[in-house]
N, C-alpha and C positions, 0 to 999 in steps of 0.2 A: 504494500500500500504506500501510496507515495506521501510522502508529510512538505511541511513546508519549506525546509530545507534545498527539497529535489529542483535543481534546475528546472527551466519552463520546457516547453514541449520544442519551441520554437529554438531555445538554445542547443536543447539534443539534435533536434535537425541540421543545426548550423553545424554541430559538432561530426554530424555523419556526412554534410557535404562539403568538409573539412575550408570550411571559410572564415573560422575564427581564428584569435593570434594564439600562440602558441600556449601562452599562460595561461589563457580560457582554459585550451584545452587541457591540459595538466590539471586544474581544477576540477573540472570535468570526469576525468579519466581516475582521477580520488576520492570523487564519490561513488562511480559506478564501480570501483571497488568492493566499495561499504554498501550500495541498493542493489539489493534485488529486484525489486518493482522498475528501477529505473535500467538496470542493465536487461530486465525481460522487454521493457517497452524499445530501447535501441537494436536488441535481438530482430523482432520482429518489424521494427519499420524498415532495417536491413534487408532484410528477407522478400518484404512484398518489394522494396526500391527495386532488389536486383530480379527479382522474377519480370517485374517491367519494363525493367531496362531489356533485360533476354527478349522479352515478347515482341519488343520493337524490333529489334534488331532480326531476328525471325523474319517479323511481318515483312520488312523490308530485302531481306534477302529474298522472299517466295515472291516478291513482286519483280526484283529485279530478276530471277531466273523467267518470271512468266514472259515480261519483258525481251527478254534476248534469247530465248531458245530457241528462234528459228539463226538465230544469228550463232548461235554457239555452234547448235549443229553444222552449219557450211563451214566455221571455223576447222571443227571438228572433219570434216569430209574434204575440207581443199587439204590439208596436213596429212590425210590419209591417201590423197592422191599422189603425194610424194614416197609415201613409205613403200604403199605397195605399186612401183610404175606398170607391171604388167594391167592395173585396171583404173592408169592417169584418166583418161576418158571419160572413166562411167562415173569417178568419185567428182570430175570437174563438172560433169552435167548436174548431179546431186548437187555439187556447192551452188550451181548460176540456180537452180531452182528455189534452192533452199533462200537464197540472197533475195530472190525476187519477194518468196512469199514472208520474208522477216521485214524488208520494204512495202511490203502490201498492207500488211497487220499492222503497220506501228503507226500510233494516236496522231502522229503527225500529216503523213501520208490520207489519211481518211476527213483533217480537218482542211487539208489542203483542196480534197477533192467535193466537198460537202463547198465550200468558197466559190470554186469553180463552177460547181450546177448552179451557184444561187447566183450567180453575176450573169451567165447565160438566160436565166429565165427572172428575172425582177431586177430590181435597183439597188447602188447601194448600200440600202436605208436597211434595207433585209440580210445583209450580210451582220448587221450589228445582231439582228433577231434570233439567225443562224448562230452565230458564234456564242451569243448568251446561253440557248438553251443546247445546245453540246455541251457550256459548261458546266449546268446545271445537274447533267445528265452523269455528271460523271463522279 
């Protein structure tokens, strides 16, 4: 149970996002010594900090794979055109494909083309309307 002694919530924080001066934290680290209430509460805000830190970093890896895996793989298939030369040919056709459908797919490419229909057929004024709700959309 925490008494009034125990550092605020807001100091342990500071103390786990190491932005205080050094003396704080010595302070600090003297009494989570002596509390158990207070070294179980820096326990577990550690704990969820770093489990959320993992989940971003996750989340962002599985976007960035989603992102380039047409591109990884021609990567992956021009490299293999060189290993094995008896089938340069077949592994270079897989790379121009694979290139094309990684340029096909990517966000860019489709806001590029979504631009181009809207200038063809309105004004403009509708290209702002376009590009709002693709962002929306996303």
């Amino acid at each position: 149970m925490k008494n009034r002694l125990c550092p605020s919530e807001e100091n342990l924080s500071e103390y786990l996002s190491g932005i205080m001066s050094r003396a704080d934290k010595n302070l600090i680290e003297q009494h989570l010594a002596n509390c158990q209430a207070c070294r179980t509460l820096v326990a577990e805000t550690h704990s969820i900090a770093r489990k959320s830190a993992e989940n971003k970093i996750h989340k962002l890896f599985r976007a960035l794979k989603r992102e380039h895996l047409w591109l990884t793989a021609c990567v992956i298939s021009l490299s293999l055109s060189f290993v094995f030369s008896n089938y340069f040919i077949q592994f270079l056709t897989a790379s121009l494909l694979l290139g094309i459908k990684w340029i096909i797919d990517s966000k860019t490419t489709k806001t590029l083309i979504m631009i181009h229909k809207t200038l063809k057929t309105s004004d403009a004024e509708d290209i702002d309307e376009t590009l709002k709700n693709d962002t929306l959309k996303r």
